[in-house]
N, C-alpha and C positions, 0 to 999 in steps of 0.2 A: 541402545545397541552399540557395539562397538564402531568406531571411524576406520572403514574400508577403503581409503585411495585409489589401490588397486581397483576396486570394483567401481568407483565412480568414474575410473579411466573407462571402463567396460559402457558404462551408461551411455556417458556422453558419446562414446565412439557408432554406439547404435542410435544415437539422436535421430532425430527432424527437424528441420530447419524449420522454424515458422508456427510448429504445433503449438497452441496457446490454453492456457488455465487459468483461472479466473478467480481471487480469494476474496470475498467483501463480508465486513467483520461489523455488528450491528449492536447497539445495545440493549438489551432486555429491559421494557421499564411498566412499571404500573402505568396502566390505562387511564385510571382519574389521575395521577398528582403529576404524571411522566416522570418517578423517581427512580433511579436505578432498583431491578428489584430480582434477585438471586433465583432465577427459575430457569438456566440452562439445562438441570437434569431434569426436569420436569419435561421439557420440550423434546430433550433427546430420546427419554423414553416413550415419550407418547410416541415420537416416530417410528420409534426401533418396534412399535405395536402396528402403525396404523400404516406405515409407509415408507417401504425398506428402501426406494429410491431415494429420497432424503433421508434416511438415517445414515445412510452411506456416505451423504453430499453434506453433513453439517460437522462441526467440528467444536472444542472448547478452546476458551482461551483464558487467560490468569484466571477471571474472576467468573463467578457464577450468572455477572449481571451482563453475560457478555456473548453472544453465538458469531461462528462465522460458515459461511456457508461456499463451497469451492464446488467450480464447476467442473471438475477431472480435465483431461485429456480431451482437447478437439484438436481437431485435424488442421483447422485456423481460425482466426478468429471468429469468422461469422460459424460456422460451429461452436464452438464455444460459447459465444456469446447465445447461440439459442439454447445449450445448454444452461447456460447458469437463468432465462430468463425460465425455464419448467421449471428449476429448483426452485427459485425466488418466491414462485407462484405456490408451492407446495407449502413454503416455509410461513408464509407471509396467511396461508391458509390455515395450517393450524397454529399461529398463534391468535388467530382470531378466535377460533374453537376455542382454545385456551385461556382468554380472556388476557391477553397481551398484549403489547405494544411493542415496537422495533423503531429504533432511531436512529438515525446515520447521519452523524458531524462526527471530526476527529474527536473532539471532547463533548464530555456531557456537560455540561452550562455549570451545573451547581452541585454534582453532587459531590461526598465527602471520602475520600478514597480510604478512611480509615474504617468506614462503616461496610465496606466491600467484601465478604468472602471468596479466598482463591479457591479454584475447584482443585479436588483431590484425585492426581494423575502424579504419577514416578516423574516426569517429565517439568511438570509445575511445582514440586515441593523442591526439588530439587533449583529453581530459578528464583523461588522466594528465599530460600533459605542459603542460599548461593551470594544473593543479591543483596538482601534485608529492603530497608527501604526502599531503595531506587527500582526493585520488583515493585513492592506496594504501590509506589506510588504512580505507576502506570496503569492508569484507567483511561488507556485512548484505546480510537477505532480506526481502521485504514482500508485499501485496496491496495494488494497485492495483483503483481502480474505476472507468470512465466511463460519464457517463448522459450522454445523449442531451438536447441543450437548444435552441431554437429561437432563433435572435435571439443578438447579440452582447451587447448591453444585457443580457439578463437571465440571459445566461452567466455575466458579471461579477458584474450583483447576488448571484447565486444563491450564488459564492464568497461574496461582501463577507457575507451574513447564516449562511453555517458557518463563519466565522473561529471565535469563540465554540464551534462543537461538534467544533472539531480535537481539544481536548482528552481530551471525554470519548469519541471515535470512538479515542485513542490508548491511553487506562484501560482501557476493553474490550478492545482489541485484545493488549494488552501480553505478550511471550510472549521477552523476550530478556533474563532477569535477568546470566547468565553473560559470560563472557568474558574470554580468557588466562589460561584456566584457575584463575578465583575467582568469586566470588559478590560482585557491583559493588555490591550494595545496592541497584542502581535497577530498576525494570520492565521499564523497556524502556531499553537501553543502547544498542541501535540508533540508535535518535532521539539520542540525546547525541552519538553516533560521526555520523552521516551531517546532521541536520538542523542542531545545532549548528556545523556546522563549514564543510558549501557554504554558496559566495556564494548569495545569492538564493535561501536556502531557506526553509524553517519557515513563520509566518505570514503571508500577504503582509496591504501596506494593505486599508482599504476605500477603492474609488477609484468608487463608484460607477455608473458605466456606461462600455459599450466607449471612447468620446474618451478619459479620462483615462488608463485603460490602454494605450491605442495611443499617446497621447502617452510614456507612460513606453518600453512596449517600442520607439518611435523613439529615443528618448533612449539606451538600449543597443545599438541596432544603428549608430548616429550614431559612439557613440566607443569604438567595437569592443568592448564590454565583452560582446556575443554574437554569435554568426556562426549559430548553430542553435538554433529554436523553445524546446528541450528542454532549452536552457542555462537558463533559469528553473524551479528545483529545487522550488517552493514544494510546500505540503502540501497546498494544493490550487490548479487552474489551471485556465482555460480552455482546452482543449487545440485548439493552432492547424489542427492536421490532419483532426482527426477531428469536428469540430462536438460537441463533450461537455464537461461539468465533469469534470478527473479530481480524486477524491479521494486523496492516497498516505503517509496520516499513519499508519495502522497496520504494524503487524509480521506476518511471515508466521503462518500458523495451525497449530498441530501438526495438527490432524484437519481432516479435510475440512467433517463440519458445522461447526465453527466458524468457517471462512471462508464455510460459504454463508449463514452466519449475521448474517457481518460484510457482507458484501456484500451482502443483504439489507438492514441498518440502514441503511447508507450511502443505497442506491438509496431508503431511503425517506426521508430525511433530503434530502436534492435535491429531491426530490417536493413534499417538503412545502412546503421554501423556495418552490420557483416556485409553488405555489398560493398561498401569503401572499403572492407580489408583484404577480400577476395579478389577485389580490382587493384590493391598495391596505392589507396590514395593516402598523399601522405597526411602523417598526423603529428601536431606537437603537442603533448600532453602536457597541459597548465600545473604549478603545481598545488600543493594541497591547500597551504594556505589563503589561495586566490578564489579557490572551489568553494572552502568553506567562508568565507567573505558573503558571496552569494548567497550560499546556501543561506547566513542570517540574515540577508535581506530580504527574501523569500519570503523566511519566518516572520521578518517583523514586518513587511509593507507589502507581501504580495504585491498583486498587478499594480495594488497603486504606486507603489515604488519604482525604483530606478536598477539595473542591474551593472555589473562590470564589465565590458565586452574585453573578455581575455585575451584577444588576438591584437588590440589594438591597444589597452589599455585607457579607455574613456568609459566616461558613465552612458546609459543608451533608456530610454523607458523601456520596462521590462514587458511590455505588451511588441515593443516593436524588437526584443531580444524571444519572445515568442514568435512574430512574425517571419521570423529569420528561421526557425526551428521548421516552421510549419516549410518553406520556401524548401530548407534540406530534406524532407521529409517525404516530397512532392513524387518521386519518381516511384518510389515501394509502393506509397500511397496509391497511384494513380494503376499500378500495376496489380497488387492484391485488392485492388477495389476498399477501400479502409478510409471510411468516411468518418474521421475524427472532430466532429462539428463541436467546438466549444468558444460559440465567441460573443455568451452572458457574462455577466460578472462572475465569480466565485462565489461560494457559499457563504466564504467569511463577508465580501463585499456587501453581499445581500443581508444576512443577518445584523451588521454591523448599522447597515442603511435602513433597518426596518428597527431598531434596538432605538437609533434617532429620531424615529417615527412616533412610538409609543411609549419608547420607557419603560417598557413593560420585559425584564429578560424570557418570565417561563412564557408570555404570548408568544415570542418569536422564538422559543424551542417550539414550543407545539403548532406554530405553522408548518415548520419545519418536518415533526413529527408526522404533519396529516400528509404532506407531499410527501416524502417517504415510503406511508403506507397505502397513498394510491398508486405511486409510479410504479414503484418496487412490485407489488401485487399482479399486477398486467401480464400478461403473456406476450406482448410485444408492446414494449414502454412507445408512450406517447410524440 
């Protein structure tokens, strides 16, 4: 459909501060070999028959071997998040019926992204055939967050002052070490394969408030460079439809609590931003190339790594440039009750320390796999 500006001024001007959605993207795989295995329309139909709550709440994405399941509009996060856990529980149910399997790492270990079919939607032929390759070759999974933000202006700021904690929202999150079948070395391979590679991805500018951004997204609709909102890939965005900042820098979560952990951080890190802008505290925006610095360290060493502390300009452990995150974070947190507990390893740390264990890659996908489908499944995760 056409790019409304006009109307997205409309949206965000009826916002809610705070209202949260929940997107977590899973991959479809055969139950004996856990190979990626093309049965999104199967699943969708059998819903659209058996259970129009979740036919509602699921979604496609590129590839057929791929569902993601969104938990709409809550009021705040712990709405929302009981939201998305009825869904999960739906979903997580009839792929059992179904004889299916659901896996949540950024990447899938081993499979072949040339043996993939993209599902057929106007919306997806038009990204492969936009894209060539660099569509193809995106066979990762993620969590998505939107929070709920009032005002275009402070849409925008609220991106411009997380450029800066893309990174370490990606170090926590990190959960896709694998991929064609070897051990890539990096955290999260995902972001090298999807973020590295779309146009108009990764970190966008600081542009300050809604004019400059609108100036920019007419400059792309001006010389066809996008025809849809959603063609702006970045890692995090105003999102034109729904009146929300979405954040989309992390990797999907092997268990359930550590997505509601993550998306807990997330929603309090939004928070906290629009309270610093509405109270006038000041901000100096790092520039891009210092942001995305990070950003690859993230990808290549997660927590065990080292980050940049942009204010000071020294190296810092990226756990104690978490700990700093968690400290700023402290006051929303403590106020909307937002119990963001994530202080295991990451998924890549785990997988990478069980991969030394046994040597075995598909043993530690399909541990992986069995956590997944007991946490996810729950109706309040463990």
């Amino acid at each position: 459909m056409p790019i409304d500006l006009d109307k997205t001024e409309e949206i965000f001007a009826s916002s809610t501060d705070l209202t949260v959605g929940i997107e977590e993207e899973f991959a479809v795989l055969d139950p004996q070999t856990l190979d990626l295995a093309p049965r999104f329309e199967e699943l969708r139909d059998a819903a659209a028959r058996l259970d129009p709550v979740l036919f509602e709440s699921i979604t496609g994405e590129l590839i057929s071997s791929e569902i993601e399941i969104v938990s709409g509009r809550g009021d705040d996060l712990h709405d929302a998040l009981a939201r998305q856990r009825d869904r999960r529980r739906r979903l997580f149910a009839l792929a059992a019926e179904r004889g299916v399997a659901l896996g949540s790492t950024g990447t899938h270990p081993w499979a072949d992204y040339r043996q993939q079919r993209n599902i057929d939607t106007e919306h997806y032929r038009r990204v492969v055939e936009g894209l060539g390759y660099v569509a193809r070759r995106n066979n990762t999974f993620s969590l998505h967050v939107h929070v709920g933000v009032q005002g275009t202006d402070r849409a925008v700021q609220v991106c411009d002052r997380l450029r800066p904690v893309l990174p370490l929202l990606l170090a926590v999150s990190a959960s896709s070490p694998f991929l064609e079948g070897q051990d890539t070395l990096l955290h999260s391979v995902r972001s090298q394969t999807f973020t590295k590679s779309f146009p108009r991805c990764g970190v966008p500018d600081a542009f300050g408030g809604w004019r400059p951004f609108r100036d920019y997204l007419e400059l792309l609709i001006r010389t066809g460079s996008i025809v849809e909102y959603t063609q702006v890939w970045w890692s995090i965005r105003p999102h034109a439809s729904f009146g929300t900042v979405e954040v989309r820098i992390c990797d999907a979560q092997i268990s359930a609590a550590e997505s509601e952990g993550l998306a807990a951080l997330v929603v309090a890190c939004v928070g906290q931003a629009l309270r610093d802008i509405d109270e006038g505290v000041p901000f100096d925006h790092p520039p891009h190339r210092l942001v995305e610095e990070n950003v690859w360290r993230a990808i290549r060493y997660g927590l065990d790594g080292k980050m940049i502390d942009l204010r000071r300009g020294v190296e810092i452990p990226a756990r104690a440039a978490v700990d700093a995150l968690w400290a700023w974070t402290e006051p929303v947190r403590d106020e909307a009750r937002i119990d963001a507990a994530l202080d295991g390893a990451t998924g890549a740390q785990r997988q990478r320390a069980a991969l030394l264990e046994s040597g075995d890659l598909r043993e530690v996908y399909a541990d992986t796999v069995r956590e997944t489908m007991t946490t996810y499944a729950q109706e309040v995760p463990a």
